[in-house]
N, C-alpha and C positions, 0 to 999 in steps of 0.2 A: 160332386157332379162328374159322371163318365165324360170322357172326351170325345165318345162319338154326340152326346147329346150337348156339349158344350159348342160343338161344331153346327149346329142350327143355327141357320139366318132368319131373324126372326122376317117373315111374309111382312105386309101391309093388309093387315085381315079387315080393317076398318075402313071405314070410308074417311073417318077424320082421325086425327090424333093432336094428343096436347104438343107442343113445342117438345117438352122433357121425354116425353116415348119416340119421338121420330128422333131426337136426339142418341140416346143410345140404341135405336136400332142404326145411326148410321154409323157410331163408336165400333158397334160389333161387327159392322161389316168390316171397317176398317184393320180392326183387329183379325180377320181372318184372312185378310187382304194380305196384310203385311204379314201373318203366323207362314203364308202362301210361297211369300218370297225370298222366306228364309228358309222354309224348307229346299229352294229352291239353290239358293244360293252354296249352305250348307252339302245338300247333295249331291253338289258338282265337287266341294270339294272330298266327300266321302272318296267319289269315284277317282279321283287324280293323286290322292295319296294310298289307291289301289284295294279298298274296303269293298269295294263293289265294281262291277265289270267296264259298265256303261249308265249314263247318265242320258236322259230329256225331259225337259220340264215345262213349268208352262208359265214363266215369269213375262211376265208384262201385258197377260191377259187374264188378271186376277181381276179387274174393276168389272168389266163386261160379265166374267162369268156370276161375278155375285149377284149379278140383276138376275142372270138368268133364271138363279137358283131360287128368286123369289116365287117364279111363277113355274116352277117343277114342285107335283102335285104326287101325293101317295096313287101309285096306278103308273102313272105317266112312267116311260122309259124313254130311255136317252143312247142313242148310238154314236159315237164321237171317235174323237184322235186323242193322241198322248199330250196333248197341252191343256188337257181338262182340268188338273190336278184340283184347283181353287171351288169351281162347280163341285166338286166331289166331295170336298171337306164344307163345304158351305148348306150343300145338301145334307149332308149327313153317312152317305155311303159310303165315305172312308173318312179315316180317321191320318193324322200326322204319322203316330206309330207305327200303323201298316203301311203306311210309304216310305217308309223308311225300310221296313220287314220285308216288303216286296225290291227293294233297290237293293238291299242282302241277297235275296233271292232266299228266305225261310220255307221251305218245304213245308210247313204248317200252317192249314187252312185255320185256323184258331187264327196264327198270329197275324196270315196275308190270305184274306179269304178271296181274292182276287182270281189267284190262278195257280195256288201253292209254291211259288215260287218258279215257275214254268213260263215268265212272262218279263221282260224287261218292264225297270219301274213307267207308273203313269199308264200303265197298259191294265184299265178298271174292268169288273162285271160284278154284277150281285149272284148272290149263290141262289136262286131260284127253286133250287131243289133240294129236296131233303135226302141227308146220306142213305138214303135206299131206294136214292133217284124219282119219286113219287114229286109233284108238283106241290110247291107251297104255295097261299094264298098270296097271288101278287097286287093284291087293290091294301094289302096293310103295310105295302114298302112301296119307297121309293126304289123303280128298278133300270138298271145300267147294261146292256149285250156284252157284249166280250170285246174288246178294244183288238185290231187289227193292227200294224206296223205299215201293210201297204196301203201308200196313202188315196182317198179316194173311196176304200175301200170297203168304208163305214154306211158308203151310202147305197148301197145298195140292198140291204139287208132295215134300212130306212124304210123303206118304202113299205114290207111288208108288216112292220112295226107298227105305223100308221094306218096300213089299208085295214087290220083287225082289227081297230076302232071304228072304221064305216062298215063292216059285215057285223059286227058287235051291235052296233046301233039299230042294223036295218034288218037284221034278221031275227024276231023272236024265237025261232025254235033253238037259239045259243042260248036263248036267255039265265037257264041255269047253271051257266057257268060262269057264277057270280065273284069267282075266285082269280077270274080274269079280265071281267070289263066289268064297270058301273055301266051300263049304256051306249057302252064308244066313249064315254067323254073323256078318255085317255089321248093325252098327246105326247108323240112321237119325236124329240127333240134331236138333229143331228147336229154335228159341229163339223165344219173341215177349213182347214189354212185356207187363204187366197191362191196360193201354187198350185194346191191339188182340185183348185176346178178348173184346170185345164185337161183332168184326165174325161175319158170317155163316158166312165161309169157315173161320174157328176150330174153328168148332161142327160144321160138314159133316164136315170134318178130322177132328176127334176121335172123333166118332161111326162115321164110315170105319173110322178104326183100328180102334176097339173091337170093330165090326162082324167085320173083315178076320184080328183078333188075330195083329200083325204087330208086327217091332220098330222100333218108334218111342218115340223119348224125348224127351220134350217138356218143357223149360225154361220157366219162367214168368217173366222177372224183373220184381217189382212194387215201382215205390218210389210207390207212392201217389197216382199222376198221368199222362196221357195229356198230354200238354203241360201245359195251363194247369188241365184238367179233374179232378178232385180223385174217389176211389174211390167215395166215396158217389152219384156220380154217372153213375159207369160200370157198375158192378158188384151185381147185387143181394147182400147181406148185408156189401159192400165185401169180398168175398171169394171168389175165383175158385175156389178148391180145395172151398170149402163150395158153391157153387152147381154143382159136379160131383161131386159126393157119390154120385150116383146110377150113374156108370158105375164107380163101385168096387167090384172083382171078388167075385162072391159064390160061394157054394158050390160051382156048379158050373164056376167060374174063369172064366167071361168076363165082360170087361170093362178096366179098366185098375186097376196098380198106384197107387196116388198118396201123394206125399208132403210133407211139406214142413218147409221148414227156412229160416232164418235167415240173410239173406245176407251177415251178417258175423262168423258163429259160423267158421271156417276147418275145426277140427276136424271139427265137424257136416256141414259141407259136405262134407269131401273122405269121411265113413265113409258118407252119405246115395246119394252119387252112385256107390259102391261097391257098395252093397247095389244100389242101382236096376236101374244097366245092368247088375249080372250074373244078373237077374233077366229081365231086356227081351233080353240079348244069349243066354242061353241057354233060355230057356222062349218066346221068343218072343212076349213080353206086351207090350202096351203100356205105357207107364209115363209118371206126369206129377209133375217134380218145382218144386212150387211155392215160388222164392225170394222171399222177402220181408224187408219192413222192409230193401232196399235205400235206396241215397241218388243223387240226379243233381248233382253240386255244382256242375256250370258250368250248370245247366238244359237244354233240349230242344237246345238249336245253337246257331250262332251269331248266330240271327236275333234273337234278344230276351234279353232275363234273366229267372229264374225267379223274382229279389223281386219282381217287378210280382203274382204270384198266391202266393206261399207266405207264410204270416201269419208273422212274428217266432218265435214259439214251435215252427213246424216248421222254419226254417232253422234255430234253435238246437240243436233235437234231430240232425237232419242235420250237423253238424258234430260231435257226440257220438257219433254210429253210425256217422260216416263207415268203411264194410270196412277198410280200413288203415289207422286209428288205431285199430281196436278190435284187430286182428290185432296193429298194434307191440306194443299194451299186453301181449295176451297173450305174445306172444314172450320181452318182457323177464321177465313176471312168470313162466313155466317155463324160466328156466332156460336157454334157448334164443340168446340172444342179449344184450348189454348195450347201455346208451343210445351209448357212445363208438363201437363198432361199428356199432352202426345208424347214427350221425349219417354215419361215412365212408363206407359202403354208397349211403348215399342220394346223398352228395357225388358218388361216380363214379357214379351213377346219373344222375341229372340232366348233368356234363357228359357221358355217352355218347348221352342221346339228345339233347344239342347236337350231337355230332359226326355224327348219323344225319341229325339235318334239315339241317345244312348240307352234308353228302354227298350228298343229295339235290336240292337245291336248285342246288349246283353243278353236278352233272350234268343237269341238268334247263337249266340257264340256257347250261350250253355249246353245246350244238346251235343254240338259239337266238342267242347271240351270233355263233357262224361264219355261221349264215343272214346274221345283218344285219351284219355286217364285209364282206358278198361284196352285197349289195345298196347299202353305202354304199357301196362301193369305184366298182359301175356306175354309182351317179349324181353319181358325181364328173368320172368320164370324159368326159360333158358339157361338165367348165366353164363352167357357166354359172349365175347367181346365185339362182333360184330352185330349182334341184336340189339345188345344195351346201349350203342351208336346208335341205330333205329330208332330205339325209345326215349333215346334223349334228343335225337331230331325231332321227334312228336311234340314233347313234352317243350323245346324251348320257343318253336313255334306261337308268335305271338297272335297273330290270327289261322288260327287252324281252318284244315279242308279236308272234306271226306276223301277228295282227290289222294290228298295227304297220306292219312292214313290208310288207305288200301292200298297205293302203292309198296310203304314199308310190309304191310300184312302181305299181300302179296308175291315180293320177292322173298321175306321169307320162307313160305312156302314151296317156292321153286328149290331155295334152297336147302331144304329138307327134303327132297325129293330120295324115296328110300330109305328112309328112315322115320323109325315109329317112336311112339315115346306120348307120356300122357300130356305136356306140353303141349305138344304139335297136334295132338286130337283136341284139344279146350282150345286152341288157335283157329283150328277148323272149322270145327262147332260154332265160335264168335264170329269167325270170316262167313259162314252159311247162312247165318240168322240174319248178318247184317245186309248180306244181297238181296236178302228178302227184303229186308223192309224199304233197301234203295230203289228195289223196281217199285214197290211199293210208291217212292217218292219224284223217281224221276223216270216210271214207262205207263203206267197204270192209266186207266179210264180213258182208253183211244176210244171205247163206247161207256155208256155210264152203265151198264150191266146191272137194270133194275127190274123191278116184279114183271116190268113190261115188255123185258126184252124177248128178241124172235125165238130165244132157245126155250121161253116159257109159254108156248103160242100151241096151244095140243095140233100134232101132226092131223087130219081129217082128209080122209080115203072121198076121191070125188064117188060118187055114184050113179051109175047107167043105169037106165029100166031098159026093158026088153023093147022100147019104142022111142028110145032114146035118138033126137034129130042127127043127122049128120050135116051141119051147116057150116059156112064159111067160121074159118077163126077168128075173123074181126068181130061176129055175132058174138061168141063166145069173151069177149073182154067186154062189151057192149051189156050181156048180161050179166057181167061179175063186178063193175061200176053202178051199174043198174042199182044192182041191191046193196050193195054196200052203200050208197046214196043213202038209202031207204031207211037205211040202220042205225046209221050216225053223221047226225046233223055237223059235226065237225069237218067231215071231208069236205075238200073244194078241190077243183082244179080250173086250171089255170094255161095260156100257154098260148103261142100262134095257131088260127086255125079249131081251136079246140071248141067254142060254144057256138057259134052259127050254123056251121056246117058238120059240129062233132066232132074236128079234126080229120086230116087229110085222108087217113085210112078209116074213118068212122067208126073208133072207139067211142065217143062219145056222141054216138048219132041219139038224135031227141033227146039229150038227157037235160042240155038246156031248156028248152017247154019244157019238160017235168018238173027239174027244180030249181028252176031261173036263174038270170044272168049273174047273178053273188054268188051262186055257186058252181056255174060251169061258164067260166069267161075268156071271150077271145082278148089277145095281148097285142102291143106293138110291135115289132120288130128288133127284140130287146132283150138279147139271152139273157146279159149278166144281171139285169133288173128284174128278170121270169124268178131266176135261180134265187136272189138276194127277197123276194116277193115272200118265197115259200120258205127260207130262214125265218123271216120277220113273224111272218104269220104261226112259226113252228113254235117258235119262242113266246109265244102268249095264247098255246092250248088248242090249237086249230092241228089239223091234219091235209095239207095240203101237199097235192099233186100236181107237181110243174114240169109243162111239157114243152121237151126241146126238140122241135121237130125231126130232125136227125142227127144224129151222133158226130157228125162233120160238124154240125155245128155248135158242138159242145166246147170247143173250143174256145170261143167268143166269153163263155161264158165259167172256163176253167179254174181261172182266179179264184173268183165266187167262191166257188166249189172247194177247191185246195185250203187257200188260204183260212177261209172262214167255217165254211159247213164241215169239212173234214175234221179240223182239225178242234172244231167249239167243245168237245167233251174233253180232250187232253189239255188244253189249253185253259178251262177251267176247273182240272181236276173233280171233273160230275159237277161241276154246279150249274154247268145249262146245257140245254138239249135242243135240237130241232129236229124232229120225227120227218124231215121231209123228205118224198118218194120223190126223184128225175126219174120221168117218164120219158124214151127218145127211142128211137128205132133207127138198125142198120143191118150191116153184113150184104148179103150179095145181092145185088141189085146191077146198075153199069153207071158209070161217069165219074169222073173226079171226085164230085163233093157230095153223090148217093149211096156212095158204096161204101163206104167207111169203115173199119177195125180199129180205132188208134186204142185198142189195148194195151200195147204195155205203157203208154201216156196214162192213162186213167189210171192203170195196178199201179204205175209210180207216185202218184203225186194224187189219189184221192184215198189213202190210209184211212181210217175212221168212216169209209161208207162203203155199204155193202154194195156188191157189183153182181149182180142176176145177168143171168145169160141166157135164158129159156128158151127150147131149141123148137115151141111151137107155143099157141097161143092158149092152149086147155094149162099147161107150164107157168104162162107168165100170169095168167090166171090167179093160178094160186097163188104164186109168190105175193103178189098185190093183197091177196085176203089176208097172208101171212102179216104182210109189212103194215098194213091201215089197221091191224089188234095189235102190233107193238109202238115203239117209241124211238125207233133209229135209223136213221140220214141214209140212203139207200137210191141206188140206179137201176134202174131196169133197163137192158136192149132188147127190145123187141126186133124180131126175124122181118125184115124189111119185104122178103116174099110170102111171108105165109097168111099173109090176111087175108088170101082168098083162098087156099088150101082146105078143103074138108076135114073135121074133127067132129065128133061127137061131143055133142051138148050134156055133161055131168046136171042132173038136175039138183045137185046143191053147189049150184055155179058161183053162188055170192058165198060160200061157209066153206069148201075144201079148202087145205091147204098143203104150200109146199114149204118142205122145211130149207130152210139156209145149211149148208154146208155139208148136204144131202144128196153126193154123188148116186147116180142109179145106173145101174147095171143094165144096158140095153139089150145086149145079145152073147151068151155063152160059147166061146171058143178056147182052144188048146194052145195052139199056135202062137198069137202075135197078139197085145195088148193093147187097143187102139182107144187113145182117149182126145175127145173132143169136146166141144160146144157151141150153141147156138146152130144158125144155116150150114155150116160145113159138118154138122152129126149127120144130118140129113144125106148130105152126100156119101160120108164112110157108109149110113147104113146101104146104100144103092149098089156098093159094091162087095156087099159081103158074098151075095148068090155066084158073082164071078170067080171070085176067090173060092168059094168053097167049090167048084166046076175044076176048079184049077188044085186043088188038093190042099187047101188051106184054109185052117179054121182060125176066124180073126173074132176075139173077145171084144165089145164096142161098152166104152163109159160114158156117160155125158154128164160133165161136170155139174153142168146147170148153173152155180155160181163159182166165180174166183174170189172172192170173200164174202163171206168164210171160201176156206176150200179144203173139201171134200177129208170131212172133220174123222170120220170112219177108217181114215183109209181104204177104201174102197180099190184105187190104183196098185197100193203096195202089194194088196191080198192077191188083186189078181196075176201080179209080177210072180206072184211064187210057183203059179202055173205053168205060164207062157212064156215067160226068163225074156220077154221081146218085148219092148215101147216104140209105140209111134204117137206121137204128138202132132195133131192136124188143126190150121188154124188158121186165120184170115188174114192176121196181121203180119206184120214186116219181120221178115227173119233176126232174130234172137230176140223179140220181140213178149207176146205171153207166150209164145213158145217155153223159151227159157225160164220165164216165170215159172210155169206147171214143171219143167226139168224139176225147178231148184226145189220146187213144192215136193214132188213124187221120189227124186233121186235124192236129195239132203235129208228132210224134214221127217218124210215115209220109211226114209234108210232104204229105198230103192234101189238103189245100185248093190244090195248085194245078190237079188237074185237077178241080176242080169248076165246074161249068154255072151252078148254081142253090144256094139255101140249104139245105143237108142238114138231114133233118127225123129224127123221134124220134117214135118210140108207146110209150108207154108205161102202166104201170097210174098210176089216181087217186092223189090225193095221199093219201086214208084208208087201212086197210086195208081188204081185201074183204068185204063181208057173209058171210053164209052164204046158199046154196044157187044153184040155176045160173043163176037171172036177175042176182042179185047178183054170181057172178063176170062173167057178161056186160057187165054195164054198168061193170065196175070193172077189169078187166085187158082187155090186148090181143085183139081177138078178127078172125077174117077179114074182117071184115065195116070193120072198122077199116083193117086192112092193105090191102086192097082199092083203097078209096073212099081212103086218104092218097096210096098208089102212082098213084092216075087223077090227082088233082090233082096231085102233082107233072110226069105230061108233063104234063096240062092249060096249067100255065103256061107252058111254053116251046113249044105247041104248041097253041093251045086251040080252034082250026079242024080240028083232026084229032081232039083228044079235047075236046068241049063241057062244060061243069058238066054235074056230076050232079043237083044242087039247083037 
């Protein structure tokens, strides 16, 4: 028997059972109970005699997950924290060996298909996709999202997990995507500690649900402490299920189920979690079941011990409660099992999961040792006495690291510097193949780069008739949602403002009456729940569009974004995707929180989503046709003034597309090579007629996106003309200024055809005041571009162009 299928808990699929079958289904539970805590135990000590980095486990919330895992259904997915570990061997989704593999950190999706080793252990997902990124059928697996580290974090991406079982159920035109829902009757399972529902995004979560009345079931486990933090301190009434009293369903049923139980009562637990989800799975209700008077007996990780904060009298009761001494107790005391059989039970428990960590651990150590057997071997070939040091540092190395050996490889390379010889070329040659296959292991799949990616997406020329409208540009997004709606039943969107009224600037004006409230829906007041909406929904085949009103206030909802959307393809080496489009509009407008740039915020910290910049609406247009034919996590800013600006109506508004990474050449000049994007292109273009009056011919780029960016080279080509850079932009000085420097002068090798010091306009370090003197004096304005453009010939010519001042 495999160990992942030995790892089944067997359900309660009868309505009766003889004595002897409820008997060994509770034997096995028990045995996976305990198989749980030894992994758990043992783990820590992997990590403390230094086999593995860091340790977190999930000991003393093995009784409660077992129940859970009865009523986790093929379909159903589970969004949780790092203390799931018991749920996840009881399920089926992982196995002992691979948590072991992933606590190594194995770079082999074979051995840790979790996150290739890219994820501290207990950090779960299921591989959802097939290595060429295409969707596997997820109604024949049990399926898990991508485990986050910030805590809280899991829920918000809950939400949209669940809400794709209520548009699954209500919507027939999904129906043939059978590969994704039975009908809705997928339920949405989250888990978070008692500590982390004091963050924000718990409460946004929760109230979503309740809001959405979707199926989501929501696990609490509470054993009294947020690390070191004790309940009186986190919680008002130290009671998380009392200070949600209020969304408990009343007469007219909305709201949430809630419950709670005991997390080492076993019975209570497995009949609680019975009644819940088949209350959440067929009514379609929320449900929240609150475990408590859990225990953590190794404490938080492996970073400290928990007697440093727990007083004498709660470690002692924590040893009293501990879930599987109270479980044994009961076992023996019905009848169920005797102390001679549980002692042997436990016996081949504990050595099976020796035999998991050292199968793992071998295999884990073998790739690594053939790497440094074939790197000693080459620095032996040498013969010479300082290499053969090297190779006998590799070789005596009891746990080797690729760290390891490319360091020795490495320095000897420097040290052969000047010197040739077939040695040092077969050192090379080993040294080059193996950085391949390292980025291979530890940089690869910031996107999952499949059939469906934007680079496969045929480029399409919009097209004008000779009667072609010239209408506002909010018309112009209005009919390119239009018909994409029309196309494919997957798209939704989402967002404050977006289905009543279409959203503020009426992008989506009527598209609600056209194709009702499931698929064009206004939200609460709720970034990081908007953002975690469109995850949830991404990751179960949907294509959805989450609108954040303004780019000010993507902020709120950054986390989201960073933490989880960006980083789901790297973090689970291509095994999940979420295709979702952040729809949000900014740039020049006036006031604090309307005007917004925080670009180089978003270039930092959202790596893995493409960032559109469209410097008018026929632009953003496409990029949207672009992004809803492929499969990757993507932002659009829309031009905060251009919705009412005239453009011409392309009459294949819903089919043109713009390509990603697709700098375009605006206007041909000699002189000076002025690259922008978004609202401030629009201004450089205003002042080109000025310039060129004043004898100066200015070259104009618009990026369009900063990732990709401007894949062509487009900026370098033009630098070999103009030998002049000017960088014009909204945001805060060294800001995406510097971004694009580092892009066009590093990457492009820019800086060889430069003359003169490339220069940068950018807005003030503040944000903007309100009103139009205020943006004048605080963002880029012509008058700026102008007078930097004259200085820059000035200097290299300042007998043909004199100061201005």
């Amino acid at each position: 028997m495999s160990e992942k299928h030995s790892k089944l808990s067997n359900q309660f699929e009868v309505p009766e059972l003889s004595f002897e079958d409820f008997k060994n289904i509770v034997i096995k539970d028990y045995r996976i109970c305990f198989e749980s805590r030894q992994a758990s135990l043992i783990g820590r000590r992997e990590v403390l005699t230094g086999k593995a980095k860091f340790g977190i486990f999930g000991d003393g919330k093995e009784v409660a997950q077992i129940a859970m895992a009865k009523v986790f259904q093929k379909g159903d997915w589970r969004s949780g924290y790092y203390r799931d570990q018991t749920f996840m061997f009881a399920t089926g989704m992982a196995t002992i060996t691979e948590f072991f593999s992933q606590l190594y950190a194995n770079t082999d999706v074979k051995a840790e298909p979790f996150s290739g080793g890219r994820q501290m252990n207990c950090h779960f997902s299921s591989r959802v996709l097939n290595e060429d990124g295409s969707w596997k059928n997820q109604m024949l697996t049990k399926n898990t999202s991508a485990d986050i580290s910030t805590t809280g974090g899991q829920m918000a991406r809950l939400v949209g997990l669940a809400q794709a079982s209520k548009l699954y159920r209500n919507n027939p035109d999904l129906s043939y995507l059978s590969h994704f829902s039975a009908g809705g009757n997928e339920v949405a399972f989250g888990t978070i500690g008692n500590g982390s529902t004091s963050e924000g995004v718990f409460f946004e979560a929760i109230n979503a649900a309740g809001v959405l009345q979707i199926p989501m079931a929501v696990s609490i486990w509470d054993d009294g402490f947020a690390i070191s933090v004790p309940s009186e301190l986190q919680t008002t009434k130290q009671d998380i299920s009392e200070v949600l009293k209020g969304f408990q369903r009343d007469e007219k049923g909305e709201g949430f189920e809630i419950f709670k139980v005991k997390g080492w009562d076993y019975a209570g637990l497995c009949e609680t979690y019975e009644k819940a989800i088949a209350i959440c799975r067929e009514k379609q209700i929320p449900v929240m079941i609150h475990v408590y008077e859990l225990t953590q007996p190794q404490g938080h990780s492996t970073s400290g011990s928990h007697e440093r904060y727990k007083s004498k009298e709660r470690l002692a009761w924590e040893m009293q409660f501990d879930c599987l001494l109270k479980m044994r107790t009961w076992m023996v005391e019905s009848a169920i099992i005797n102390e001679e059989e549980l002692a042997e039970l436990e016996t081949k428990a504990i050595e099976y999961v020796r035999v998991c960590r050292k199968n793992a651990w071998d295999n884990f150590q073998k790739e690594l040792r053939k790497e440094a057997d074939e790197a000693e071997a080459l620095l032996k070939a040498f013969d010479l006495p300082v290499f053969n040091e090297m190779a006998k540092s590799i070789h005596s190395s009891v746990e080797v690291t690729r760290r390891e050996i490319m360091v020795h490889v490495r320095k000897t390379m420097r040290t052969l510097i000047g010197k040739d010889s077939v040695q040092k070329q077969n050192l090379q040659n080993w040294y080059q193949a193996q950085m391949i296959d390292n980025n291979e292991r530890y940089n690869s799949k910031l996107f999952t780069d499949s059939f469906d990616s934007h680079v496969h997406v045929p480029v399409v020329a919009p097209i004008y008739d000779a009667d072609s409208k010239l209408i506002d540009g909010r018309e112009i997004l209005n009919g390119c949602f239009d018909e994409n709606f029309a196309r494919d039943a997957r798209i939704i969107a989402f967002g404050e403002d977006v289905g009543s009224i279409g959203d503020v600037n009426q992008g989506f004006a009527g598209l609600q009456d056209k194709f009702g409230k499931l698929r064009v829906a206004d939200t609460g007041i709720r970034e990081s729940t908007i953002i975690g909406q469109g995850i949830g929904l991404g990751l179960r085949g949907l294509k959805p569009i989450a609108e954040i009103q303004y780019i000010d206030y993507i902020l709120y909802a950054i986390n989201v974004i960073s933490d989880d959307l960006a980083s789901l393809s790297y973090r689970t080496k291509g095994g999940q995707k979420a295709p979702l489009i952040i729809r949000t509009r900014g740039h020049r407008l006036e006031g604090v929180w309307h005007s917004g740039s925080p670009m180089a915020a978003i270039l930092g910290i959202m790596r893995g989503v493409h960032i559109c910049v469209p410097r008018n609406m026929t632009q953003a247009a496409g990029m949207y046709n672009t992004l809803l034919r492929a499969d990757e996590p993507a932002l659009v800013v829309e031009c905060l003034n251009g919705y009412r600006l005239k453009e011409r109506l392309p009459s294949n508004v819903g089919d043109f597309t713009v390509a990603l990474g697709k700098a375009e050449l605006m206007r041909e000049g000699k002189d000076i090579t002025i690259v922008s994007y978004g609202s401030t292109l629009r201004v450089v273009q205003e002042v080109a007629e000025e310039l060129e009056h004043m004898g100066i011919s200015i070259e104009i780029i618009d990026l369009q996106t900063l990732h990709p960016f401007d894949l062509d080279h487009l900026c370098a080509q033009s630098l070999k003309k103009t030998n002049k850079l000017l960088i014009v932009d909204e945001d805060v000085p060294g800001g995406a200024s510097a971004y694009i420097l580092q892009q066009i002068l590093e990457k492009q090798d820019g800086y060889y055809h430069l003359d003169s010091a490339p220069r940068t306009i950018t807005a003030k370090e503040h944000r903007p005041p309100y009103g139009t003197d205020g943006d004048y004096f605080s963002k880029p304005s012509t008058d700026d571009i102008i007078e930097v453009v004259y200085e820059m010939m000035s200097e290299t010519n300042p007998s043909l162009y004199p100061s201005i001042y």
